[in-house]
C-alpha angles and dihedrals in degrees: 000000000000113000129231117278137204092211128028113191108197118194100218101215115080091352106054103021131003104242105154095119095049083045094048107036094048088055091049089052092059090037084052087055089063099052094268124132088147102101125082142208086248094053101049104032081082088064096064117124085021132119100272085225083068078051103062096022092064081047095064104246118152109267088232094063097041093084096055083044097063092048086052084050093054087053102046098039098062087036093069087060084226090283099178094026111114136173109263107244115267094028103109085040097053089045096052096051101046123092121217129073117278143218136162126238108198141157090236115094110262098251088061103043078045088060103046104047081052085052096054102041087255097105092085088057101068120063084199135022121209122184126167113281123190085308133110111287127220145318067057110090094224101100083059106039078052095057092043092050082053094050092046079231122140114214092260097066089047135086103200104205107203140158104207134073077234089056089052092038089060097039083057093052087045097055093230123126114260136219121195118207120213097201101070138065108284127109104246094203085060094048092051092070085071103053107233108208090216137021128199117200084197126009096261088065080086091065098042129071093241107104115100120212113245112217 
């Protein structure tokens, strides 16, 4: 049974919305103006959440163009008005049921995470958004420790929902429980080596007394 909490931190990508065609599909726009068609859905849905310079480095892109690759990304991937993006099933519900006060705590930059939680109808739900800002992403706990400084919250009183072994790896440095979410994008296996305190199968899971605690 997961417990009550005064703060809930919600990574958006694979947790909140599935977005891995519009990611993808953005990254393999701007691979496809170098002369690239060699990268496929199943590759780099692993690298979501990630820094998008881990991105383009494990695809083998020059580390002197990757720079100049992630601003075309920034470009392309708004561009696509997230298209064939949609809200994972459960997720307004779940939102709208659970106490606390909410914020995210995402890789993307806060005025588009900003946007797109407008987009979808999310945006009402959060009393704060926190993206990532000219700061160190994740697995780095800083994103968290930020929306916690906002909330005037400490990491006792915070859940952090995330779909990634980088999610649980900077809920551990952040000294916040965890929650691990299966139906995302993230390898479980890898998770596991993190030691989620909780794990949801569907987003309600939050609201019912299901999830067993994992040691």
């Amino acid at each position: 049974m997961i417990p009550p909490f005064e703060v809930y931190l919600f990574d958006i990508d694979g947790t909140l919305v599935d977005s891995a065609l519009d990611i993808c599909g953005a990254i393999q726009e701007v691979l496809a103006r170098q002369g690239r068609s060699d990268v496929s859905d199943e590759f780099l849905r692993r690298y979501i959440g990630r820094h998008l310079m881990e991105t383009f480095r494990d695809v083998g892109c020059e580390a002197g163009t990757i720079d100049s690759l992630i601003a075309e990304y920034r470009q392309v991937y708004p561009a696509r008005r997230h298209a064939c993006t949609h809200v994972y099933p459960g997720v307004f519900e779940m939102l709208a049921g659970l106490g606390g006060r909410k914020s995210t705590a995402t890789t993307k930059g806060s005025p588009m995470a900003r946007a797109m939680l407008e987009q979808f109808g999310l945006l009402g739900y959060f009393v704060h958004v926190q993206g990532t800002d000219g700061f160190a992403a994740k697995p780095e706990p800083d994103v968290i420790l930020r929306a916690l400084d906002a909330l005037g919250a400490s990491p006792s009183e915070c859940l952090f929902v995330g779909d990634s072994a980088s999610d649980m790896d900077a809920g551990r440095r952040a000294g916040v429980r965890t929650c691990a979410v299966r139906y995302g994008y993230g390898d479980a296996q890898e998770m596991t080596r993190f030691k989620p305190d909780y794990w949801i199968n569907h987003p309600s899971e939050l609201l019912a007394p299901v999830v067993v605690a994992v040691g």
